[in-house]
VEXDOVEX-853070 format. One line per field, with one value per residue (C-alpha): chain; residue number from 1; x, y, z. Coordinates in nm, 4 decimals. Layout:
<nodes>
cadena	A|...;
num	NUM|...;
px	X|...;
py	Y|...;
pz	Z|...;
</nodes>
This chain:
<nodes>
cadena	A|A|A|A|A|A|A|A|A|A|A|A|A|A|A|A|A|A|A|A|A|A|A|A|A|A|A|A|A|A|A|A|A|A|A|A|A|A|A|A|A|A|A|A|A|A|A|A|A|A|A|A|A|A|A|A|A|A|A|A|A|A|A|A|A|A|A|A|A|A|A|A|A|A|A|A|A|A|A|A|A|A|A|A|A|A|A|A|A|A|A|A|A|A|A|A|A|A|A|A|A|A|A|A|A|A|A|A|A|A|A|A|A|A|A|A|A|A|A|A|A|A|A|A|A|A|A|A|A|A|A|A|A|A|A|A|A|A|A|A|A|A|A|A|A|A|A|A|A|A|A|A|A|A|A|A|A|A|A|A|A|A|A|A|A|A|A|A|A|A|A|A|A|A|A|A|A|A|A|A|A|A|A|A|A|A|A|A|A|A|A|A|A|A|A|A|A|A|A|A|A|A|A|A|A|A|A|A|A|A|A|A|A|A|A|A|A|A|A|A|A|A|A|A|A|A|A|A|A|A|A|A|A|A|A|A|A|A|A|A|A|A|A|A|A|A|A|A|A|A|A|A|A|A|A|A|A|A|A|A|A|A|A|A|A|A|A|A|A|A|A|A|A|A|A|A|A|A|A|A|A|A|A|A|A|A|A|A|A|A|A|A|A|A|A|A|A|A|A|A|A|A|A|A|A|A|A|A|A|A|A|A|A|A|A|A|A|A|A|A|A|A|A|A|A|A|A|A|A|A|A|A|A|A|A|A|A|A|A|A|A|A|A|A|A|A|A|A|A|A|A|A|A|A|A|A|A|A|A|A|A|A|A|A|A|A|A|A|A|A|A|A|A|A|A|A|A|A|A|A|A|A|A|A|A|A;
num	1|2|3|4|5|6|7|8|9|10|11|12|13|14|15|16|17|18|19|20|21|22|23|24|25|26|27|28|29|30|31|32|33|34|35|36|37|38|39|40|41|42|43|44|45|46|47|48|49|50|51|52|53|54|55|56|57|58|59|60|61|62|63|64|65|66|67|68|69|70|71|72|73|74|75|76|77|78|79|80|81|82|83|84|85|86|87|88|89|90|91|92|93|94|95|96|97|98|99|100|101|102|103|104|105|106|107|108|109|110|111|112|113|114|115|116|117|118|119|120|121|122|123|124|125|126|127|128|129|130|131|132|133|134|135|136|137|138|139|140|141|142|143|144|145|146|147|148|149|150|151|152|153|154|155|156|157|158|159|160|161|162|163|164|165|166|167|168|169|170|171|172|173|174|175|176|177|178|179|180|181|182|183|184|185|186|187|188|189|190|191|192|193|194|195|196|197|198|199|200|201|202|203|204|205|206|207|208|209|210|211|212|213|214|215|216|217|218|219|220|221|222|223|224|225|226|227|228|229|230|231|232|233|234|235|236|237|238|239|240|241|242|243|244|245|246|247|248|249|250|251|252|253|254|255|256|257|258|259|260|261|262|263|264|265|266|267|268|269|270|271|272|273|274|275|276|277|278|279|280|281|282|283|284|285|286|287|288|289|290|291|292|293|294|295|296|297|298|299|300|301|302|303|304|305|306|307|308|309|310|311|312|313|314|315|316|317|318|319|320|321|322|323|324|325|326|327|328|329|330|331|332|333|334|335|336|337|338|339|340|341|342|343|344|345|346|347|348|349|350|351|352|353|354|355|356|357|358|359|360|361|362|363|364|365|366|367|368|369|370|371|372|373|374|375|376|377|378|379|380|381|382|383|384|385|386;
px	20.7298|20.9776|20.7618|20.8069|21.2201|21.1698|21.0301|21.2985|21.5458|21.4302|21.3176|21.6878|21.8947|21.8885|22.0099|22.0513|21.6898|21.5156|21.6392|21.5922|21.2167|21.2567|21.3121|21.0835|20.8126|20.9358|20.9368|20.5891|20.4224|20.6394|20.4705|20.1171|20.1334|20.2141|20.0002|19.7083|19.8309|19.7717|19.4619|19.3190|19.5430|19.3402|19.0132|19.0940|18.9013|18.5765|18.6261|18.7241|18.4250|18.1907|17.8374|17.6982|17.8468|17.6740|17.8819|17.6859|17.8293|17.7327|17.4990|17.7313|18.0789|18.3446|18.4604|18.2327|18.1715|17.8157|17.7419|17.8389|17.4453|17.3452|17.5322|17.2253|16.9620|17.1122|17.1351|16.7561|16.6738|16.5624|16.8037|17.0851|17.3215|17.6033|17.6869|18.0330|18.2854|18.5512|18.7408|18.9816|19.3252|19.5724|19.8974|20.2374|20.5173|20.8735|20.8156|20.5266|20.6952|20.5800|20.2153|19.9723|19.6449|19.5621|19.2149|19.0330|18.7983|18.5461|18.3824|18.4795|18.3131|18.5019|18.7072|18.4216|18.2383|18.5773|18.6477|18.8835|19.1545|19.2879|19.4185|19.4530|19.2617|19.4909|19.6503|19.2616|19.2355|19.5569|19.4503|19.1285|19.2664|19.5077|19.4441|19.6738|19.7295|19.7378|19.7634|19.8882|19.9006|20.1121|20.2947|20.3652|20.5400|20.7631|20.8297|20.9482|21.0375|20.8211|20.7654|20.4865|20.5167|20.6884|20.6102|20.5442|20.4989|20.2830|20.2562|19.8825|19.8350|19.4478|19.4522|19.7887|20.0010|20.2294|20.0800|20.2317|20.1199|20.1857|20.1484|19.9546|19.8734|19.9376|19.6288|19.7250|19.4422|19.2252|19.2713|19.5632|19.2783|19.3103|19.4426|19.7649|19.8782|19.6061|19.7099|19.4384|19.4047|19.1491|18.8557|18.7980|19.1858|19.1250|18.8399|18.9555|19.2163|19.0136|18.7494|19.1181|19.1724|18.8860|18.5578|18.3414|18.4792|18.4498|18.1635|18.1803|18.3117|18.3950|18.1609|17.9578|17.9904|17.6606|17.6868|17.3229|17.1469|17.0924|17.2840|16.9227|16.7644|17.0948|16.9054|16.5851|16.8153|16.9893|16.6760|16.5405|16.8832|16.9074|16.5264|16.6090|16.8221|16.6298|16.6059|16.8404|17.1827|17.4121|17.1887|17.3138|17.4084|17.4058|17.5318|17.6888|18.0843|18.1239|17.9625|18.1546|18.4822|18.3892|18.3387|18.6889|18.8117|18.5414|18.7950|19.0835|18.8739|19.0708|19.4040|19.2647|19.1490|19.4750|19.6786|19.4781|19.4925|19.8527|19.8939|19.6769|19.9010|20.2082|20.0691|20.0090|20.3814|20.4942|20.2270|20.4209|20.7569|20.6308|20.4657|20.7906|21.0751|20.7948|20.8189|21.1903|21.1758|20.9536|21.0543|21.3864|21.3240|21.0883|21.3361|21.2887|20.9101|20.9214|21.1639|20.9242|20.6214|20.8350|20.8622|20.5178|20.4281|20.0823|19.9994|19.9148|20.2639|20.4066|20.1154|20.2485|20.6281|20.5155|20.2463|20.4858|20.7646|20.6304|20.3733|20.7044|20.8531|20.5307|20.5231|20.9229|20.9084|20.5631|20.6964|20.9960|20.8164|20.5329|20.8626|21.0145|20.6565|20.6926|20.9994|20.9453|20.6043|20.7080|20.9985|20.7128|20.4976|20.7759|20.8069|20.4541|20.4115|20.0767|19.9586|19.9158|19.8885|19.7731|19.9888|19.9721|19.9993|19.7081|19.8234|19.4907|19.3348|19.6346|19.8798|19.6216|19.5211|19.8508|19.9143|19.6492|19.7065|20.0619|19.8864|19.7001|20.0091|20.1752|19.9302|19.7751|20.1631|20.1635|19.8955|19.9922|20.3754|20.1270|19.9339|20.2502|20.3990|20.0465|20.0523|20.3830|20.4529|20.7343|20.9336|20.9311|20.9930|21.3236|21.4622|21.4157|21.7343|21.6744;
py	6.7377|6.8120|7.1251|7.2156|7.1969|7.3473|7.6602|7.6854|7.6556|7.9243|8.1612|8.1644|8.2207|8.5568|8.5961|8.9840|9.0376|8.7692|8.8612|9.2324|9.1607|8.8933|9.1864|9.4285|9.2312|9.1687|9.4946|9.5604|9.2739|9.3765|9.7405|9.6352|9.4110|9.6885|9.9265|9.7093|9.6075|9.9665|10.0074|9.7118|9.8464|10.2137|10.0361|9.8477|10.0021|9.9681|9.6204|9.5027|9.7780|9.5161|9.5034|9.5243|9.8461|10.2327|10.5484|10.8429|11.1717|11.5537|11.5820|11.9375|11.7820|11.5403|11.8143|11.9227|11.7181|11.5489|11.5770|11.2984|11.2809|11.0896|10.8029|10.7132|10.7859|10.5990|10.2905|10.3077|10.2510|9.9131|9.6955|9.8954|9.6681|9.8511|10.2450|10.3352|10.6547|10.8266|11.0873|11.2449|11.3706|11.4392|11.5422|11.4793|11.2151|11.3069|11.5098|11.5436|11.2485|10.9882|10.9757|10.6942|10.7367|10.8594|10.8665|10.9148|10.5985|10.4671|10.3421|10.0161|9.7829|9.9618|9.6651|9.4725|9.6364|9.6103|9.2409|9.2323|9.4138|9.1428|9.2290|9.0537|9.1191|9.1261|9.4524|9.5776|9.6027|9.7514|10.0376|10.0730|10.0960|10.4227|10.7351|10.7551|10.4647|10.3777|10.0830|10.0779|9.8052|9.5812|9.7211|10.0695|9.9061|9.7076|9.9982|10.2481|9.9565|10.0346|9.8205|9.7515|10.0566|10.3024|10.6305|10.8362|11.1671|11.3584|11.6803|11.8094|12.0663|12.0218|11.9904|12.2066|12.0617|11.7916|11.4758|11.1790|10.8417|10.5093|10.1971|9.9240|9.7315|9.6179|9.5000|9.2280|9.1742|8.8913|8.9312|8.9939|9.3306|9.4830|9.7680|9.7614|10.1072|10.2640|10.4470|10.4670|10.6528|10.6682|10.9358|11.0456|11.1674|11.3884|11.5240|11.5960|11.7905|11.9880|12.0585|12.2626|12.4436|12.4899|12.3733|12.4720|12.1792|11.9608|11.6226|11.6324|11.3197|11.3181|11.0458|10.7401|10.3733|10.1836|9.8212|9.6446|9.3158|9.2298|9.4079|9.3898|9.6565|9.9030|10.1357|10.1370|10.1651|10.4889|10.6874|10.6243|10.7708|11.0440|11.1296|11.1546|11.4720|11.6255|11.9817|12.0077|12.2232|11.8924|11.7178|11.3428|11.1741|10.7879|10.5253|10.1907|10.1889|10.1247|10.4186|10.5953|10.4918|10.5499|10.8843|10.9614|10.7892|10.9882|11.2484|11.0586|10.8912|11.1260|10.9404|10.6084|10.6312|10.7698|10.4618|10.2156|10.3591|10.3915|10.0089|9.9598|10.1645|9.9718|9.6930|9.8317|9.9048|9.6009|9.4758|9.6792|9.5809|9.2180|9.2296|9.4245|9.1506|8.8882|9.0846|9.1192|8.7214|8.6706|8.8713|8.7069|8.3765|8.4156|8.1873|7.9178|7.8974|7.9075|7.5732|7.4212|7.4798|7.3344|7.0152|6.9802|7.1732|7.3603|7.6957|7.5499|7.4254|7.7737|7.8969|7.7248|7.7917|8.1421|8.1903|7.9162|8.1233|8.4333|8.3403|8.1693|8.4364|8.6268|8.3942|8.4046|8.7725|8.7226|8.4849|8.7037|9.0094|8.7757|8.6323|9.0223|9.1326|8.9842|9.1002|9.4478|9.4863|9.3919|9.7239|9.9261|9.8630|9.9462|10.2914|10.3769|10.3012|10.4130|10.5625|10.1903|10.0320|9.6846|9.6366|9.2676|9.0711|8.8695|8.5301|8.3762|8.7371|8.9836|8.6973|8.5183|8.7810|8.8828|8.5216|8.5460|8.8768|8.8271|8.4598|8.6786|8.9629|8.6328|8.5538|8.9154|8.9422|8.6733|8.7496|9.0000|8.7651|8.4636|8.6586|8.7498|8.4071|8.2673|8.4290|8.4800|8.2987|7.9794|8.1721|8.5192|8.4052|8.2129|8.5391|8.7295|8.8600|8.9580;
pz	-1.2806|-1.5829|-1.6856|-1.2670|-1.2820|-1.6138|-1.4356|-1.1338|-1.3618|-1.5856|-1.3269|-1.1920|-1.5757|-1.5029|-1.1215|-1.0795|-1.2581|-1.0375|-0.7247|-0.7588|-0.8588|-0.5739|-0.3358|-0.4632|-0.4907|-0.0916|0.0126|-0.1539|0.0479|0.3914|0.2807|0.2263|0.5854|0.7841|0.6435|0.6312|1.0152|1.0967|0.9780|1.2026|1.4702|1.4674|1.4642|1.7856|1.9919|1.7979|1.6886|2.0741|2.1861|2.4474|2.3211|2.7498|2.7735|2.7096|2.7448|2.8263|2.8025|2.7784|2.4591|2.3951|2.3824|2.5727|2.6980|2.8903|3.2350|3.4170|3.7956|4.0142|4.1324|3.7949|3.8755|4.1663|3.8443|3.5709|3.7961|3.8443|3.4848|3.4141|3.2533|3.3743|3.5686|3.7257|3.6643|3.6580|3.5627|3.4642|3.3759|3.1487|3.3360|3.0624|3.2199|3.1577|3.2045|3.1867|2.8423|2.5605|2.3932|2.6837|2.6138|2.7300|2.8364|3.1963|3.3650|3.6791|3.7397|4.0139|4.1872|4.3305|4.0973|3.8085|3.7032|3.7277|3.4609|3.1969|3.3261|3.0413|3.2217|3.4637|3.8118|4.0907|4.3957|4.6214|4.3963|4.3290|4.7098|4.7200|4.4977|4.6496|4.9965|4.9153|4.8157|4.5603|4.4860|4.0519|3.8405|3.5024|3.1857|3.1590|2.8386|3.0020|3.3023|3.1182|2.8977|3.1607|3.3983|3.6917|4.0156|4.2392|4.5142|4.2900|4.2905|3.9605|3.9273|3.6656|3.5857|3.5237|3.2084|3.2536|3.6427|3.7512|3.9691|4.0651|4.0934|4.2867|4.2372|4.3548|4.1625|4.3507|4.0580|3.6570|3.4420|3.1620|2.8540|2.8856|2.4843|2.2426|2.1212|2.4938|2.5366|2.7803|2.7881|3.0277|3.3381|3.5982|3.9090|4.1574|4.1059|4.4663|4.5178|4.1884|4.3152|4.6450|4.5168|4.2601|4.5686|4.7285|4.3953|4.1807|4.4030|4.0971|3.9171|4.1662|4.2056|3.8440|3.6132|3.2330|3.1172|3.2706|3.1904|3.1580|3.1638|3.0645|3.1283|2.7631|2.4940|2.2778|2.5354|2.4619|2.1749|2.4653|2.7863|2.6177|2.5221|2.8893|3.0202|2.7705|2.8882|3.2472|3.1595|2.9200|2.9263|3.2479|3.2432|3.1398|2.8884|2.7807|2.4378|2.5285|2.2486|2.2695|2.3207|1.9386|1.8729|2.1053|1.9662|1.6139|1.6893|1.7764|1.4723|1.2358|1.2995|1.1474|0.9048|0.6144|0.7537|0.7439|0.4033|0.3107|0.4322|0.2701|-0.0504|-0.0558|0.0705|-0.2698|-0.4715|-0.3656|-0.5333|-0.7786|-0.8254|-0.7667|-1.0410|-1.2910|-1.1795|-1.2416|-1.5747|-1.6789|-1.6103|-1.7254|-2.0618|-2.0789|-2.0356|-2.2601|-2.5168|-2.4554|-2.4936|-2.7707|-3.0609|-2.7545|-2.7540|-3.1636|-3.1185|-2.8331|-3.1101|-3.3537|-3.1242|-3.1287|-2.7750|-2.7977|-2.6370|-2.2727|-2.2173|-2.2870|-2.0832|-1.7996|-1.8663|-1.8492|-1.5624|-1.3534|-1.3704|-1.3059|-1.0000|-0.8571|-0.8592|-0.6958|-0.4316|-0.3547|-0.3016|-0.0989|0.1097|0.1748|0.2726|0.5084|0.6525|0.7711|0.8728|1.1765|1.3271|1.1573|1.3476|1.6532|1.5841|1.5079|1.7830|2.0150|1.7945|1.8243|2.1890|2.2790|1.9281|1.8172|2.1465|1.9632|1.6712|1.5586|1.2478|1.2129|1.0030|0.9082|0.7654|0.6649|0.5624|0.3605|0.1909|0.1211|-0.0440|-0.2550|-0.4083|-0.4745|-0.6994|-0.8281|-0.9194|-1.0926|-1.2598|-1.3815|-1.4641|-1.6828|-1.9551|-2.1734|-2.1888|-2.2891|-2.5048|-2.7493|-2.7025|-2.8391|-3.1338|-3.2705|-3.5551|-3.5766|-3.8407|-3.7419|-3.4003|-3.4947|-3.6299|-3.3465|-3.2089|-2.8222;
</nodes>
C-alpha cells in the first residue's frame, strides 16, 4: 500500500509533464476508438447479413436488371421459401448532400422476409393500400423531422422526374446492427410510371431476395437458381447476403485497410510519447533509486516504482479518452448520417481492447527506464546531476 501512494505521489511531481502525457495518451485512445468504431461500422452490413437469405442478381453486373417472370421460377425451387425484390431508385432529396438509401420493393410479404425491420401492421397495410405510399427508418425521420402522411418529394437522376411520396410508415431495428436509414417505396408505382416513359424498362427489378428453409441447402439452392437461367439473355449470379455485401465493400477494401493501419500507428505514437517522459523521470530521479539501493531495496521495488507509475499514467489517459468516446461518437454519427448509418461503441470488444493495450503501452513503456535503473551503479548514480 506504501509502494501504491508512493506511485500517485510520484506520478503527479511533475504536473505540466503528466498531464500533457495524460492528454495525449487521451487523445490517442479517443483516436484509436473511433477509428476502430468505423471499421466495424463499414462491415455492418456483412456482419448483420441473415444466413436464410440469397440475393440473386444479373451474372453481368448490378446494374443491369432481371425480368419480373423469374420471381414465379425461383419460388419453385425446392427449399426456396418466399421470393421477393427490389430495386435500385437513386434520386435526390433536397441536394446531393441528403443521401440515404432509396429502393423500389415488393411484393407484399416483403417485410416478412427482412423481419428485422419492425412496422406495425396497421402502417404495413397503410403502405400497401396506396400507390405511393413510402415508409422510411426511423433515424431518417427524426433527422429531417417527418410525420406520418407527409409528403416528400424526390427528384429521379436514374428515373427522371418528380417523384411524390407519402409516408405511411417508419421501420425501427429489431437490433442496435439494423440499418435505420432505408427509404422504401412501393415497386408497382415505379413501374407503372416507367411503363408511361420508357416501356422497354419496364416488368424488370434490380435484384431478387431468396429466403430458404435451411440456411445448410443455400450453396445447393443457388446453383439450382443460377441453372434455371443458364444460357438465357439475363443470366444469374446467386450468393448468400454476406457475399453480396462483401462485394460492395471489396471495392473499399484499400480504405479499410488504410484506417486500421493508421488507428495502429497512433499507438504507436503515443507509445513513444510514453517511453519518452518515463525516461525523463527516470533519468531524473536516478540519485533517488541509488539512495533506495542504499537502504537496502532490491531491483523489484524499483521495478514497481517504475512500471506503477508509468501504467498509471497509461491507464489515466486511457480512461480519459474511453470516457470522450462516447459523446464524440454519438457527434460523429450525426456527421456521417447515412455513410455510417450504425456507428456504435461497442464496450465489451472495442473498450476492452482498448484497456488492455494502453497496460500493455505502460508497461512496454516501462522497460528500457527499468533496464537503466537496474544496472546503474550506487556511486555513479549519486553523482548524477539531472
Amino acid at each position: 500500500m506504501q509502494f501504491l501512494k508512493l506511485v500517485i505521489r510520484n506520478t503527479f511531481r511533475q504536473r505540466l509533464r503528466t498531464t500533457l502525457t495524460i492528454f495525449g495518451m487521451a487523445v490517442a485512445i479517443l483516436a484509436f476508438c473511433l477509428l476502430d468504431t468505423i471499421v466495424e461500422a463499414w462491415y455492418i452490413g456483412v456482419n448483420s447479413a441473415s444466413p436464410n437469405r440469397l440475393i440473386s442478381r444479373n451474372s453481368v453486373s448490378l446494374i443491369f436488371p432481371l425480368p419480373l417472370n423469374y420471381q414465379s421460377r425461383i419460388q419453385m425451387v425446392p427449399g426456396v421459401d418466399q421470393v421477393v425484390y427490389a430495386n435500385w431508385f437513386g434520386g435526390v432529396y433536397i441536394d446531393e448532400r441528403h443521401f440515404f438509401p432509396r429502393m423500389a420493393v415488393g411484393p407484399e410479404n416483403y417485410f416478412d422476409v427482412f423481419s428485422e425491420f419492425r412496422v406495425s401492421k396497421g402502417e404495413l397495410t397503410a403502405f400497401w393500400k396506396q400507390r405511393n405510399a413510402c415508409i422510411a427508418g426511423r433515424k431518417i425521420v427524426e433527422q429531417y423531422g417527418w410525420k406520418l402522411g407527409d409528403t416528400i418529394t424526390l427528384t429521379g437522376n436514374i428515373y427522371p422526374g418528380e417523384w411524390r411520396f407519402v409516408l405511411r410508415g417508419a421501420y425501427s431495428g429489431a437490433t442496435k446492427s439494423t440499418d435505420e436509414t432505408l427509404f422504401f417505396f412501393r415497386w408497382d408505382y415505379l413501374d407503372e410510371t416507367v411503363k408511361k416513359k420508357m416501356p422497354a424498362r419496364a416488368g424488370q427489378v434490380g435484384w431478387y431476395v431468396i429466403q430458404v428453409r435451411n440456411p445448410a441447402d443455400a450453396g445447393q439452392i443457388s446453383e439450382s437458381v443460377d441453372n434455371l437461367f443458364k444460357n438465357s439473355s439475363a443470366e444469374t449470379l446467386t450468393e448468400t447476403e454476406k457475399a453480396f455485401q462483401a462485394g460492395f465493400l471489396s471495392m473499399t477494401e484499400a480504405i479499410v485497410i488504410a484506417v486500421r493501419i493508421v488507428s495502429y500507428v497512433v499507438i504507436g505514437v503515443i507509445l513513444i510519447v510514453l517511453v519518452n517522459t518515463m525516461a525523463m523521470t527516470s533519468r531524473e530521479r536516478t540519485p533517488e533509486y541509488a539512495i533506495l539501493k542504499t537502504m537496502g531495496f532490491g531491483s523489484k521495488h524499483l521495478w514497481f516504482l517504475i512500471a506503477g507509475e508509468s501504467v498509471f499514467i497509461s491507464m489515466l489517459g486511457a480512461a480519459l479518452g474511453m470516457a470522450l468516446s462516447y459523446p464524440a461518437s454519438s457527434v460523429f454519427s450525426s456527421s456521417t448520417g447515412s455513410l455510417l448509418p450504425v456507428f456504435q461503441i461497442h464496450f465489451w470488444k472495442t473498450l476492452s481492447f482498448c484497456a488492455l493495450i494502453s497496460f500493455g503501452i505502460g508497461i512496454v513503456s516501462s522497460l528500457l527506464p527499468i533496464w537503466s535503473a537496474s544496472r546503474v551503479r550506487i556511486a555513479e548514480a549519486l553523482r548524477h546531476m539531472g
